[in-house]
py3Dmol code that shows the C-alpha trace and the ligand (Angstrom):
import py3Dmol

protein = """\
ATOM      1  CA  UNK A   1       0.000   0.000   0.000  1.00  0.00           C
ATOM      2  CA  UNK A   2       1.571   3.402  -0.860  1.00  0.00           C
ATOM      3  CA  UNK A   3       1.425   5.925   1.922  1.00  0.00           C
ATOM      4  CA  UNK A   4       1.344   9.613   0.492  1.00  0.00           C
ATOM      5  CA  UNK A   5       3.620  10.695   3.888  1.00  0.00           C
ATOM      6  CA  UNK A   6       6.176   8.569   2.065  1.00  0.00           C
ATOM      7  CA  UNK A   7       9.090  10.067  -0.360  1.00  0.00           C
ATOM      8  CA  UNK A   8       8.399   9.690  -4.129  1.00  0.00           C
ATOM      9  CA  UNK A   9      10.547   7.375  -5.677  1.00  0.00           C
ATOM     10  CA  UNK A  10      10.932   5.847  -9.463  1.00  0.00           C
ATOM     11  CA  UNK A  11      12.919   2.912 -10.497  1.00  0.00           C
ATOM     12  CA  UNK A  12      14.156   2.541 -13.728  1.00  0.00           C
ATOM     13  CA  UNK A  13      15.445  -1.326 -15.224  1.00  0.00           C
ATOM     14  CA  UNK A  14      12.890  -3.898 -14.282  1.00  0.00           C
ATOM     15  CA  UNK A  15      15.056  -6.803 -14.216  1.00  0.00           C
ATOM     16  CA  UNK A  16      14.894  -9.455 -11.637  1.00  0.00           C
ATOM     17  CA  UNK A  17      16.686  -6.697  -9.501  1.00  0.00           C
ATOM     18  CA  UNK A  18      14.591  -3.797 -10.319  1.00  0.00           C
ATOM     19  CA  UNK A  19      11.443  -5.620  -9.453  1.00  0.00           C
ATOM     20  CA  UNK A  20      12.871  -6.191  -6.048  1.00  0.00           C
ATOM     21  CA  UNK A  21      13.897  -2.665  -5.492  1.00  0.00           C
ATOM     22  CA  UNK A  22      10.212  -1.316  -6.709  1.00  0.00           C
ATOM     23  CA  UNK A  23       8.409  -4.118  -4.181  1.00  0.00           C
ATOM     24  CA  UNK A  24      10.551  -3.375  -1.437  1.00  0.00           C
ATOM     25  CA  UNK A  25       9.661   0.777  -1.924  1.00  0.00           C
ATOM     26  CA  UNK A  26       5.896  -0.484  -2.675  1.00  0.00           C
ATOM     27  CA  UNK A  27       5.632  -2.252   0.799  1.00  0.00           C
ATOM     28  CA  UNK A  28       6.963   0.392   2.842  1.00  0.00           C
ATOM     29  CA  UNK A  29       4.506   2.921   1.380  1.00  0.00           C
ATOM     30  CA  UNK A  30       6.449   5.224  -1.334  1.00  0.00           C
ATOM     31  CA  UNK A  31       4.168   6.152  -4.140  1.00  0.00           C
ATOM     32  CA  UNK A  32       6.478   4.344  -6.790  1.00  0.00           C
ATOM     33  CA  UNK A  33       6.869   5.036 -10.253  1.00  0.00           C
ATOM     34  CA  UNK A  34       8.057   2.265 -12.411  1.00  0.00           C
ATOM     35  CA  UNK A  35       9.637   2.149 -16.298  1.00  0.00           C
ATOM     36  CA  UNK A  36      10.944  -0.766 -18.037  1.00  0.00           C
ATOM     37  CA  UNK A  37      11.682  -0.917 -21.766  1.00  0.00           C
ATOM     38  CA  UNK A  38       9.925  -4.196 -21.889  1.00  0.00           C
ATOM     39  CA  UNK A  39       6.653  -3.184 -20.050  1.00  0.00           C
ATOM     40  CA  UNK A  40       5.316  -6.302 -19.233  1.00  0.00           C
ATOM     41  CA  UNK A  41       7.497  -6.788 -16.540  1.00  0.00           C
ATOM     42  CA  UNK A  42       5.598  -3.916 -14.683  1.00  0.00           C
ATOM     43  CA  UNK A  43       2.600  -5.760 -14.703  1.00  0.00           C
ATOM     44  CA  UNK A  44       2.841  -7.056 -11.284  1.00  0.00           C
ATOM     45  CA  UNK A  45       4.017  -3.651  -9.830  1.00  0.00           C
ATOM     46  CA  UNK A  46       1.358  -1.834 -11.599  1.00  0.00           C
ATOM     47  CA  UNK A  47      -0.955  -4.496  -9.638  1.00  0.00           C
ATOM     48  CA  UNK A  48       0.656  -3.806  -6.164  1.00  0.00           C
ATOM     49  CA  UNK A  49      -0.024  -0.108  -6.807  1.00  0.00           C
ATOM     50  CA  UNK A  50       3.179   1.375  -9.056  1.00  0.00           C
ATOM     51  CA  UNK A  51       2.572   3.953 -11.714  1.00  0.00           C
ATOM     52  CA  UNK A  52       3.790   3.266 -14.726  1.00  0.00           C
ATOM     53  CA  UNK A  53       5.010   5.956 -16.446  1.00  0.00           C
ATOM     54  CA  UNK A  54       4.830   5.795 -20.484  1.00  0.00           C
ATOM     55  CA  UNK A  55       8.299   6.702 -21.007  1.00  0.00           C
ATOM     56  CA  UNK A  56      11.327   6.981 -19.055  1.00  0.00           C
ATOM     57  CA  UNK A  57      11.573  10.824 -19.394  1.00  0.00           C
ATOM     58  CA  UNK A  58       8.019  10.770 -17.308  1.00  0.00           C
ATOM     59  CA  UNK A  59       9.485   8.555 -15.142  1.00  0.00           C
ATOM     60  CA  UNK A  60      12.211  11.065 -13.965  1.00  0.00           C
ATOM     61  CA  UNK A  61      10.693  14.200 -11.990  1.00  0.00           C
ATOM     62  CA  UNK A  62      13.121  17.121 -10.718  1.00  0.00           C
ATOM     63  CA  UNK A  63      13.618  17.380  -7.354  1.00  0.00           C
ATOM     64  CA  UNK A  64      12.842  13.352  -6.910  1.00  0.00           C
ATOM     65  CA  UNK A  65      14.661  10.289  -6.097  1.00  0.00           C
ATOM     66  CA  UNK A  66      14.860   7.890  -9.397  1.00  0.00           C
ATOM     67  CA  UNK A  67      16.955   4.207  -8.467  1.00  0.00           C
ATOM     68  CA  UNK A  68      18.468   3.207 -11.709  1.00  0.00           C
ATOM     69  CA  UNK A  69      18.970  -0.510 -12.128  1.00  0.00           C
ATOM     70  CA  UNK A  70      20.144  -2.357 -15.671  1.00  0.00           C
ATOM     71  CA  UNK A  71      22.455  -4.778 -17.324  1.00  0.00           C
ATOM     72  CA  UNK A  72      25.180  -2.423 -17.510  1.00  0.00           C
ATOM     73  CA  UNK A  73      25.810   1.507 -17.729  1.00  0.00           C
ATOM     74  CA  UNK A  74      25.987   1.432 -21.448  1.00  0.00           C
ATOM     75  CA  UNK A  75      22.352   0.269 -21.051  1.00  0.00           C
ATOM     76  CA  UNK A  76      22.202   3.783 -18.559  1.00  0.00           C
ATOM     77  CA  UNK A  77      23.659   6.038 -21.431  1.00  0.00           C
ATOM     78  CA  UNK A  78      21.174   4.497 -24.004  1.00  0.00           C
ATOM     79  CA  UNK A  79      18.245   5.489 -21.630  1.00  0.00           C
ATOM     80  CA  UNK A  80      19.171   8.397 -20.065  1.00  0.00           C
ATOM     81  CA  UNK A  81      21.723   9.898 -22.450  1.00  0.00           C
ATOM     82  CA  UNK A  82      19.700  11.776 -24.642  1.00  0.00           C
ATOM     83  CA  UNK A  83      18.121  15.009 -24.572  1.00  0.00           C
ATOM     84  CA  UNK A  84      14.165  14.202 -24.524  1.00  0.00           C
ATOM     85  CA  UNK A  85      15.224  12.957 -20.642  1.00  0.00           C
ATOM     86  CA  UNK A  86      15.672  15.780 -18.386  1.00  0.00           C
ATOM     87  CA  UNK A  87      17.875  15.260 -15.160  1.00  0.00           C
ATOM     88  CA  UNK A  88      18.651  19.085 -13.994  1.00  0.00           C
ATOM     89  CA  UNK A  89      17.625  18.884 -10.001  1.00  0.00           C
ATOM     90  CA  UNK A  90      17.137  14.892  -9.845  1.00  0.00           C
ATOM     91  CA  UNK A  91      18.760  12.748  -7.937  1.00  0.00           C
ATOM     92  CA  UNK A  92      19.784   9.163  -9.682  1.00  0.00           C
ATOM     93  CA  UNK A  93      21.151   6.413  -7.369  1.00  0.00           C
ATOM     94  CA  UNK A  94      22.396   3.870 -10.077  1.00  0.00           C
ATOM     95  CA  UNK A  95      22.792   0.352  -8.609  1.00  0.00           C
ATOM     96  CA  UNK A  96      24.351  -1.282 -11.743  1.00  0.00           C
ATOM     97  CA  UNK A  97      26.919  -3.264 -11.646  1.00  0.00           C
ATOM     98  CA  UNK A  98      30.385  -1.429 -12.937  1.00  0.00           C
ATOM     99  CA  UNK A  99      34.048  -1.091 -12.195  1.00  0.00           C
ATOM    100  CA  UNK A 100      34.723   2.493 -10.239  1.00  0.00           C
ATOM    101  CA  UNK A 101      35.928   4.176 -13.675  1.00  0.00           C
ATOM    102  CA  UNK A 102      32.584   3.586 -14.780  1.00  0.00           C
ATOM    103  CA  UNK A 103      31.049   4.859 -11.119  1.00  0.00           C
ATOM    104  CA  UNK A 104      33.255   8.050 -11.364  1.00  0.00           C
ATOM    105  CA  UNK A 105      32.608   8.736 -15.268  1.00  0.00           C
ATOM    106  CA  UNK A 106      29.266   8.529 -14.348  1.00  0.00           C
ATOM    107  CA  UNK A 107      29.402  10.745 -11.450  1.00  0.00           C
ATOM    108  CA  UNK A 108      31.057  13.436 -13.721  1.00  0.00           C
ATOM    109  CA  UNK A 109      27.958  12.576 -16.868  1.00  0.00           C
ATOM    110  CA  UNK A 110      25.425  13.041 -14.249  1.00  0.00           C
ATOM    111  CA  UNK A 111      26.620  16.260 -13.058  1.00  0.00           C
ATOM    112  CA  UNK A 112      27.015  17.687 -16.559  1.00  0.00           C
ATOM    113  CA  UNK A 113      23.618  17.113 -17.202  1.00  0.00           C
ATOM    114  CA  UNK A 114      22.639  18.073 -13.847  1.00  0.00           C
ATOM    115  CA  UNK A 115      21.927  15.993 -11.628  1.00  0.00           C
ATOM    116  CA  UNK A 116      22.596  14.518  -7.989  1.00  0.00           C
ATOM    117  CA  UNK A 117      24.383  11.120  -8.350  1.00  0.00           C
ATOM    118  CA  UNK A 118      25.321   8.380  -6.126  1.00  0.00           C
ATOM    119  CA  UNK A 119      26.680   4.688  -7.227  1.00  0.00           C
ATOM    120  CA  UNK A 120      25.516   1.600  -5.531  1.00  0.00           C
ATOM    121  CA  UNK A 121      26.255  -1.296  -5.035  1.00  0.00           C
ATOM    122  CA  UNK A 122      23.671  -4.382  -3.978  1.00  0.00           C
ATOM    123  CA  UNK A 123      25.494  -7.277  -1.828  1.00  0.00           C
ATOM    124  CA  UNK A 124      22.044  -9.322  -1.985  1.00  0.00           C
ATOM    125  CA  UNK A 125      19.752 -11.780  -4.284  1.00  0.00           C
ATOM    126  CA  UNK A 126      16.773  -9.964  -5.007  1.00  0.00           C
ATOM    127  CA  UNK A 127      14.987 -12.580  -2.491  1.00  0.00           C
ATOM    128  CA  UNK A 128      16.669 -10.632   0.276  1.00  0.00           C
ATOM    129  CA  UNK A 129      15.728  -6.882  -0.771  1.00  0.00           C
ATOM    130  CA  UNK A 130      13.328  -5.095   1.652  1.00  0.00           C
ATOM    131  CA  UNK A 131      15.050  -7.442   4.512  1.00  0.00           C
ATOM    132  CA  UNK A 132      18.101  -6.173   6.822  1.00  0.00           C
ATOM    133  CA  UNK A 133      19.823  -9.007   5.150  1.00  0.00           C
ATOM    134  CA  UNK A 134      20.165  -6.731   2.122  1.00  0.00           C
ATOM    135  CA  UNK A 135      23.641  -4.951   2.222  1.00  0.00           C
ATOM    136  CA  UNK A 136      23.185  -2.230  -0.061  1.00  0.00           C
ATOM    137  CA  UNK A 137      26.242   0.511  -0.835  1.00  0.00           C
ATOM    138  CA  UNK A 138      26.276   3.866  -1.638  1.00  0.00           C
ATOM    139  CA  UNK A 139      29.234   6.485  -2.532  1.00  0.00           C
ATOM    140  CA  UNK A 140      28.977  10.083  -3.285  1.00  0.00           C
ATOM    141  CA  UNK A 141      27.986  13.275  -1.733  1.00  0.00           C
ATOM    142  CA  UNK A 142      27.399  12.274   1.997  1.00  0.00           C
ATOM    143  CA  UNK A 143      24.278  14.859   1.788  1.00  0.00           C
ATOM    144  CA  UNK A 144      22.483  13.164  -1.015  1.00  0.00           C
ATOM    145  CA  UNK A 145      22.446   9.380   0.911  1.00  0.00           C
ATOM    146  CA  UNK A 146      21.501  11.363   4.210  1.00  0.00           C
ATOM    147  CA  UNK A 147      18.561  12.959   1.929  1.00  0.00           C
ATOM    148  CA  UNK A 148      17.282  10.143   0.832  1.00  0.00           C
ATOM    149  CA  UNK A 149      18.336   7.378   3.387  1.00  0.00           C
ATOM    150  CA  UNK A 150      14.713   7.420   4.760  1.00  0.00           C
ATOM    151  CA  UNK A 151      13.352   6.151   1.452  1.00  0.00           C
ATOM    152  CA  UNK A 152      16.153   3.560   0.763  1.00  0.00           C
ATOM    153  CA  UNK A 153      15.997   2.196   4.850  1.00  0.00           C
ATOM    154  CA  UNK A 154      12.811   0.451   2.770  1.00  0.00           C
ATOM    155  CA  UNK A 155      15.607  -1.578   0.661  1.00  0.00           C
ATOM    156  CA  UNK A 156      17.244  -3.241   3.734  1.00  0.00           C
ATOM    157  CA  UNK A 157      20.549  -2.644   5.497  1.00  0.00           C
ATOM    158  CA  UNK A 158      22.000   0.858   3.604  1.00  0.00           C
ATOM    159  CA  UNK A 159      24.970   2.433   4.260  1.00  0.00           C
ATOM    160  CA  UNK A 160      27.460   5.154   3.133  1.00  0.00           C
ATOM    161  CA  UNK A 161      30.905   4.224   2.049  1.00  0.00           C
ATOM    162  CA  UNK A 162      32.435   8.086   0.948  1.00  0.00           C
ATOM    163  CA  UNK A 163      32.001  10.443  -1.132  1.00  0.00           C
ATOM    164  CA  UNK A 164      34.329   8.744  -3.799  1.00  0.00           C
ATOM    165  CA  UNK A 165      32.176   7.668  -6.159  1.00  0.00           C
ATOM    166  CA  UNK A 166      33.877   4.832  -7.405  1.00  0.00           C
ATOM    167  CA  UNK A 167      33.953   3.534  -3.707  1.00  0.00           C
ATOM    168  CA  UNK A 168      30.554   1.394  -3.790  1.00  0.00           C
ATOM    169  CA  UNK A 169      32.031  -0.616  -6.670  1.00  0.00           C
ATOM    170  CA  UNK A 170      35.443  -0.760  -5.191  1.00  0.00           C
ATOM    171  CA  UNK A 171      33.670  -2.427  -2.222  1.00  0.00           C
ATOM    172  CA  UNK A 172      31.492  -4.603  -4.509  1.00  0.00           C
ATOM    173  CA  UNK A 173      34.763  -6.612  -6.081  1.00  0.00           C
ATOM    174  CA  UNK A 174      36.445  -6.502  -2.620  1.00  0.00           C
ATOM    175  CA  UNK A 175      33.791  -8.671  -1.776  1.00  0.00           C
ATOM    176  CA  UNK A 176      33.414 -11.066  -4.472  1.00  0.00           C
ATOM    177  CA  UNK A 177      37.295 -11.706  -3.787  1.00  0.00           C
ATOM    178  CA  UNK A 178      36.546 -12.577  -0.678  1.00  0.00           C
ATOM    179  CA  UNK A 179      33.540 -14.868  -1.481  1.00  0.00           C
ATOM    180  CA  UNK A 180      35.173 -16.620  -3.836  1.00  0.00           C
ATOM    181  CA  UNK A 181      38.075 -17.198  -2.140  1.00  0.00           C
ATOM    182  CA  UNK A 182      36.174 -18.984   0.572  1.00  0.00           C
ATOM    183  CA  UNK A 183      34.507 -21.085  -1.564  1.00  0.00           C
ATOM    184  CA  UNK A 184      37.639 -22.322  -3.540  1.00  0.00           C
ATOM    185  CA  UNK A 185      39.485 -22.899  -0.306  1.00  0.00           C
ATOM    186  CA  UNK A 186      36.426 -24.944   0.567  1.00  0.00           C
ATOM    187  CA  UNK A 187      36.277 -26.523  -2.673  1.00  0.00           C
ATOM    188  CA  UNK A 188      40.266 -27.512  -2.625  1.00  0.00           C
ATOM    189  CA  UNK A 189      39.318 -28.981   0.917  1.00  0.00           C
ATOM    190  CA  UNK A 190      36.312 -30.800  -0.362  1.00  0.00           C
ATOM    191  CA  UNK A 191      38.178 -32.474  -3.205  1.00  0.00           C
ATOM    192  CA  UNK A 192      40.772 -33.609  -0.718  1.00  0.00           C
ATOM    193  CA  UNK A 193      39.058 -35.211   2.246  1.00  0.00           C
ATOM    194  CA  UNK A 194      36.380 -37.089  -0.521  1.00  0.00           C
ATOM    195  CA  UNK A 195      39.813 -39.093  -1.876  1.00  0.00           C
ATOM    196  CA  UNK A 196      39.644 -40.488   1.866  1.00  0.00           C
ATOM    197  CA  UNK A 197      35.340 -40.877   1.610  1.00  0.00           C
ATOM    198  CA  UNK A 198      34.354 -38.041   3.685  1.00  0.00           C
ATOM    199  CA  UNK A 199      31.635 -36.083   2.037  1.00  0.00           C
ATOM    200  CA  UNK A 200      31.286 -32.527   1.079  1.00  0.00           C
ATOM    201  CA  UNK A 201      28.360 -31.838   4.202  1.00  0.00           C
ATOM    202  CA  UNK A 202      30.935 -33.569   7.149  1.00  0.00           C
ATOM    203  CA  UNK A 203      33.053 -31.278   5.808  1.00  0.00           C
ATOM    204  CA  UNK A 204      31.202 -28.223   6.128  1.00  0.00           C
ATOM    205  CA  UNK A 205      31.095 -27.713   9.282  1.00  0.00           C
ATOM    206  CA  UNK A 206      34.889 -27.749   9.920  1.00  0.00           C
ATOM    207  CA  UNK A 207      35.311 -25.544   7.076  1.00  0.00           C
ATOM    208  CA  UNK A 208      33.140 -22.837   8.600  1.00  0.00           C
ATOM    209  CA  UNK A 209      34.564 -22.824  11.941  1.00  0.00           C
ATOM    210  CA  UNK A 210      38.017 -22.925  10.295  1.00  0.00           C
ATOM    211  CA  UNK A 211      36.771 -19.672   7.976  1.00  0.00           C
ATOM    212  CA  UNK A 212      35.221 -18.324  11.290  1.00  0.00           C
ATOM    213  CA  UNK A 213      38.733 -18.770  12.890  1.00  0.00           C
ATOM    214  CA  UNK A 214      40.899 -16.968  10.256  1.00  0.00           C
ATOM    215  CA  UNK A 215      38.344 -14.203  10.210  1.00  0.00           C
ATOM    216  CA  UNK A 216      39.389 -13.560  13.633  1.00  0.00           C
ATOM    217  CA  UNK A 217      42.519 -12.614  12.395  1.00  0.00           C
ATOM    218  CA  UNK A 218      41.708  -9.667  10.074  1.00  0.00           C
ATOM    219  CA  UNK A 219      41.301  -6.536  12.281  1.00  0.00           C
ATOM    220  CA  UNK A 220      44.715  -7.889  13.352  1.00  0.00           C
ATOM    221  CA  UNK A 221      46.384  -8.148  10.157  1.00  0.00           C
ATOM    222  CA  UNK A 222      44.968  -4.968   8.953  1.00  0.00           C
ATOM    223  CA  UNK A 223      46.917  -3.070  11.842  1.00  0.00           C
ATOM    224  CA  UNK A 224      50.235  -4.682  10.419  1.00  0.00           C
ATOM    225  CA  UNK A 225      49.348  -3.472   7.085  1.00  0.00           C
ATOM    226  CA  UNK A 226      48.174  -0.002   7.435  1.00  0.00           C
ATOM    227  CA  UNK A 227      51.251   0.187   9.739  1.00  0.00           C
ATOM    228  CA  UNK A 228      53.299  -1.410   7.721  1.00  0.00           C
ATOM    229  CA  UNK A 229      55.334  -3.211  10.112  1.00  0.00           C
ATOM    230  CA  UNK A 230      54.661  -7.409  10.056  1.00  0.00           C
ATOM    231  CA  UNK A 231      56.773  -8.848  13.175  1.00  0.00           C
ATOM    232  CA  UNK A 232      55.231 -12.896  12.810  1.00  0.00           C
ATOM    233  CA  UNK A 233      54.675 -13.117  16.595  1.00  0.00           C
ATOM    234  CA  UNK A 234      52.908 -16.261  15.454  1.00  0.00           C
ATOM    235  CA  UNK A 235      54.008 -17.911  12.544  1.00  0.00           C
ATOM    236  CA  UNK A 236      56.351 -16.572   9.860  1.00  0.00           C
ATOM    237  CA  UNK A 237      55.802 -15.997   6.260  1.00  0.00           C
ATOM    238  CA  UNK A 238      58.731 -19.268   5.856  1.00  0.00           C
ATOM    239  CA  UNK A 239      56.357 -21.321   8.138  1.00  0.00           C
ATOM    240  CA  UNK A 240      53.470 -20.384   6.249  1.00  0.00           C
ATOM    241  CA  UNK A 241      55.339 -21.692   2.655  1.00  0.00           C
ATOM    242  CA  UNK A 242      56.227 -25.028   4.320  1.00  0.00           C
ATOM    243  CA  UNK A 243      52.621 -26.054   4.545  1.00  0.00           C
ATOM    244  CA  UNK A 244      51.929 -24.723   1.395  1.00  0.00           C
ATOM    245  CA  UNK A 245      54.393 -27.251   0.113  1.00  0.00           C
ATOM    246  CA  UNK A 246      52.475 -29.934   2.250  1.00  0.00           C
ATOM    247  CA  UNK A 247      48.981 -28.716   0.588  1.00  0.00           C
ATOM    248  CA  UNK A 248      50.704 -29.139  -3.138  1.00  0.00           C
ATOM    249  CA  UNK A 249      52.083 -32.626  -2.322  1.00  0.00           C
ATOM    250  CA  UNK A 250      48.970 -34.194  -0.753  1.00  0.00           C
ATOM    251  CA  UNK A 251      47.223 -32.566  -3.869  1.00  0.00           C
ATOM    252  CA  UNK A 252      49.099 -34.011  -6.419  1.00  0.00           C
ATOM    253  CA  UNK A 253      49.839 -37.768  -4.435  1.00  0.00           C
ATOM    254  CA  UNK A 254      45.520 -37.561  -3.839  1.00  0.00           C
ATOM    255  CA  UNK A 255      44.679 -36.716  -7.319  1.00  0.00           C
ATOM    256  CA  UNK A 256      43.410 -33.481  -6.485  1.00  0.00           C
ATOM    257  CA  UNK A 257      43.915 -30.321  -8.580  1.00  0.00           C
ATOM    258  CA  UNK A 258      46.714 -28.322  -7.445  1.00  0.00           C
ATOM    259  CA  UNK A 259      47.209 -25.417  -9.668  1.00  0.00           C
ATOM    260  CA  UNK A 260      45.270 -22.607  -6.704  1.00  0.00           C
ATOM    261  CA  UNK A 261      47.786 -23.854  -3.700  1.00  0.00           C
ATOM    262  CA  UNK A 262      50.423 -23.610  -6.412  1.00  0.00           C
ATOM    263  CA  UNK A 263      49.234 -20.258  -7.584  1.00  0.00           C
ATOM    264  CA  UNK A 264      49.496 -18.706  -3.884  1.00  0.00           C
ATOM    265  CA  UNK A 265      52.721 -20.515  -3.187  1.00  0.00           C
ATOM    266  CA  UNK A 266      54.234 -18.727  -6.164  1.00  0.00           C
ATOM    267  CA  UNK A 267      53.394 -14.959  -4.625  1.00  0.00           C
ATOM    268  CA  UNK A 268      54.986 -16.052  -1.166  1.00  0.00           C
ATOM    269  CA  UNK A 269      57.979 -17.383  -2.997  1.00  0.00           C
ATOM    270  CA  UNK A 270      58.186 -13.600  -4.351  1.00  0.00           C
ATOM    271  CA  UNK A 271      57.803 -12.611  -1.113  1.00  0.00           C
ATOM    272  CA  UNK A 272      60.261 -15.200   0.503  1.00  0.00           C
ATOM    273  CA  UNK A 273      62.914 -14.235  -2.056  1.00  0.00           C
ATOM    274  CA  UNK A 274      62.264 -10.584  -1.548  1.00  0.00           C
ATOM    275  CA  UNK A 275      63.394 -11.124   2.124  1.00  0.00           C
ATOM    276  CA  UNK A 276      60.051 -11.208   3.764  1.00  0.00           C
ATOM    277  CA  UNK A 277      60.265 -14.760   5.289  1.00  0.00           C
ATOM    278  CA  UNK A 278      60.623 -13.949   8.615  1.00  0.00           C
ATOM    279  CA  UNK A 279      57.909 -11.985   8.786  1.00  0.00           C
ATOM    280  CA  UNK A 280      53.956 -12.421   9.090  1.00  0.00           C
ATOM    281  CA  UNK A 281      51.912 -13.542   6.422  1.00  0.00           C
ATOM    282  CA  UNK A 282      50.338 -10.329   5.861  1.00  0.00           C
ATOM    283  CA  UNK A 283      53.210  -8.758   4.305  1.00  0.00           C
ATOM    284  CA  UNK A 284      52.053 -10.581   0.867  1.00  0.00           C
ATOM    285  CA  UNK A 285      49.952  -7.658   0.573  1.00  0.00           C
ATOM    286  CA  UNK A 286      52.807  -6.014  -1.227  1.00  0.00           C
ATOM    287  CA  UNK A 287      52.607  -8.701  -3.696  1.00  0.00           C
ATOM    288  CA  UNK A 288      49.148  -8.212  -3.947  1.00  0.00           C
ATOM    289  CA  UNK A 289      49.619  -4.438  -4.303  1.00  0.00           C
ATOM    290  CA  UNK A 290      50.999  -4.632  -7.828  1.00  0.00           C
ATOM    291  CA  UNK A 291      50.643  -5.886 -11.027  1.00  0.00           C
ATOM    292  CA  UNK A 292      51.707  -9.364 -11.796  1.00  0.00           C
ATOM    293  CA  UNK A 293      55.001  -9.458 -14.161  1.00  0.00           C
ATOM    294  CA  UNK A 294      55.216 -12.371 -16.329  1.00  0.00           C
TER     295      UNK A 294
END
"""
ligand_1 = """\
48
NAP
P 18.171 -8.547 -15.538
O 17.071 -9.313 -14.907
O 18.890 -9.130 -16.697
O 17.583 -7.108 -15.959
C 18.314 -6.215 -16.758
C 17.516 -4.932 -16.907
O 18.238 -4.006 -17.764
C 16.138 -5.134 -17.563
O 15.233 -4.213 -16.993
C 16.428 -4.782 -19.020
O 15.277 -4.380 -19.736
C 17.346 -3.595 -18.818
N 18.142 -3.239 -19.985
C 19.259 -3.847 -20.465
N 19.723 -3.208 -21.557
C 18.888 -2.161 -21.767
C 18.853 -1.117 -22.724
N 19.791 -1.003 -23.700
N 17.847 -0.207 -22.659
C 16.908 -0.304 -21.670
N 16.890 -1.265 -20.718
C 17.872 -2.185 -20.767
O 19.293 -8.191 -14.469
P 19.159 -7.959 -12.899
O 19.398 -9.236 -12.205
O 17.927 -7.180 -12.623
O 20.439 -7.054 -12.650
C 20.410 -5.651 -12.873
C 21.684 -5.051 -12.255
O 21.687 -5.381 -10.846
C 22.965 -5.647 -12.866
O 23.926 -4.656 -13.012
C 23.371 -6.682 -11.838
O 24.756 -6.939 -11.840
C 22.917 -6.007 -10.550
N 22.747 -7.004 -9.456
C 21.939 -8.080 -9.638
C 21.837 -9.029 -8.622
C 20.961 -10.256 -8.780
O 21.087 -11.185 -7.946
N 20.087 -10.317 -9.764
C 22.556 -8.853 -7.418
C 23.355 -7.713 -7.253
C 23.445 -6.797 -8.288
P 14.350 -5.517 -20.434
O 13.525 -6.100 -19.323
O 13.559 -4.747 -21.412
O 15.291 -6.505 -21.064
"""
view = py3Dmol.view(width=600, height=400)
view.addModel(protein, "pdb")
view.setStyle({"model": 0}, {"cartoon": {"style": "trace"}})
view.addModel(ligand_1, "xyz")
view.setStyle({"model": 1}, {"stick": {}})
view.zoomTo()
view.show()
């Protein structure tokens, strides 16, 4: 049910995302505008109580709140590059998915034309929008997100990152290296311990509390970095190498692909042979600070 003490908002790209977004603004009581270039897709909005509007220049009003959400921002400059669409005095949040040039060229487009713009970036399945389960990021002019922050509180758990714009995507990749690198660790454990019959779900569990455990370590690590001083009061990067060694070999005598363990062994090696070995792991940050020669 839309509330009329609610902000105004419009969302533009009706994908599998957008249709999220629009629900989640819907439910909480915004009167929501809606535009998709294939309209059928508003259908169910439209039902719930969205307007649509009958072409995405209608869509945008100035002085409102439009969330842009597509395939990619060439699909933004198709839409919203031309000059039947007026943007002086909007404000565009644009949730899709780029690399920070493309956040900060954006940033730079939008206030040529002018208009308020901050990048986002959405660390959830559209399942999870409109729940606090829904990380959603947002970089830019820290006045613009605290404008608005009332109307997206109704897409889940929001938060400013800076007022770089490129910052939101910067996040967004920080944190797919992350998730993937849990899940091949897993996935290099997995393959190992099924050589000996123990399945994927006994695993699991051991695997989490081992993630869980490493975790621990960050805030840690991160003081050594940003410091720049790594004294291994624990283990040293040498140690570290050793059982590297031990992961390869069990690999390769098991069966079991070896070419990620070998892969990470090669940047400590760097490191080792730069004359880091005595220090703590962390210190392979300055391998992973640079471009990779060769
Ligand atoms: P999707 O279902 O494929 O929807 C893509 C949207 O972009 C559709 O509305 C499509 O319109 C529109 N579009 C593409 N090219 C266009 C063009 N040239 N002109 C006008 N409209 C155009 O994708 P999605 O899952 O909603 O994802 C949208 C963005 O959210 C992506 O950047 C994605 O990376 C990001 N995201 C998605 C998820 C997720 O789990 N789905 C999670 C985080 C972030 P039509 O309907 O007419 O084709």
């Amino acid at each position: 049910m839309t509330n009329t003490n609610e902000a105004p908002v419009s969302v533009i790209g009706l994908g599998l995302m957008g249709q999220a977004l629009a629900g989640a603004f819907l439910e909480a009581g915004h009167p929501t505008t809606v535009w998709n270039r294939t309209t059928a897709k508003a259908d169910r909005l439209v039902a719930e109580g969205a307007r649509l509007a009958p072409t995405v220049a209608d869509a945008i009003r100035p002085g409102s709140l439009t969330i842009v959400c597509l395939t990619d921002y060439d699909a933004l400059y198709d839409l919203l590059d031309t000059d039947s669409v007026e943007l002086t005095g909007t404000t565009l949040i644009n949730f899709t998915s780029g690399d920070s040039a493309q956040a900060r060229e954006a940033a730079r487009w939008a206030e040529r034309r002018g208009a308020r713009y901050l990048d986002g970036a959405i660390m959830a399945v559209p399942p999870a929008i409109g729940t606090a389960d829904a990380v959603i990021l947002h970089s830019g002019p820290q006045s613009d997100f605290d404008a608005h922050k009332p109307t997206l509180d109704a897409l889940g758990t929001v938060t400013h990152l800076g007022e770089d714009h490129g910052l939101a995507s910067l996040y967004d990749v920080a944190g797919l290296a992350m998730m993937w690198s849990i899940l091949n660790a897993w996935l290099q454990g997995t393959a190992l311990l099924r050589t000996a019959g123990v399945d994927a779900a006994t695993f699991a569990p051991f695997a989490r509390q081992m993630a869980a455990g490493v975790a621990e370590w960050l805030p840690g690590h991160a003081e050594s970095i940003d410091s720049g001083s790594f004294p291994a009061d624990v283990a040293s990067l040498d140690t570290h190498v050793r059982s590297m060694a031990h992961l390869i070999e069990e690999s390769e005598a098991v069966g079991v692909n070896a070419e990620l363990p070998k892969l990470i062994k090669a940047m400590a090696d760097r490191s080792v042979a730069a004359g880091h070995g005595a220090e703590e792991y962390a210190v392979l940050i300055e391998e992973f600070a640079k471009p990779h020669e060769g």
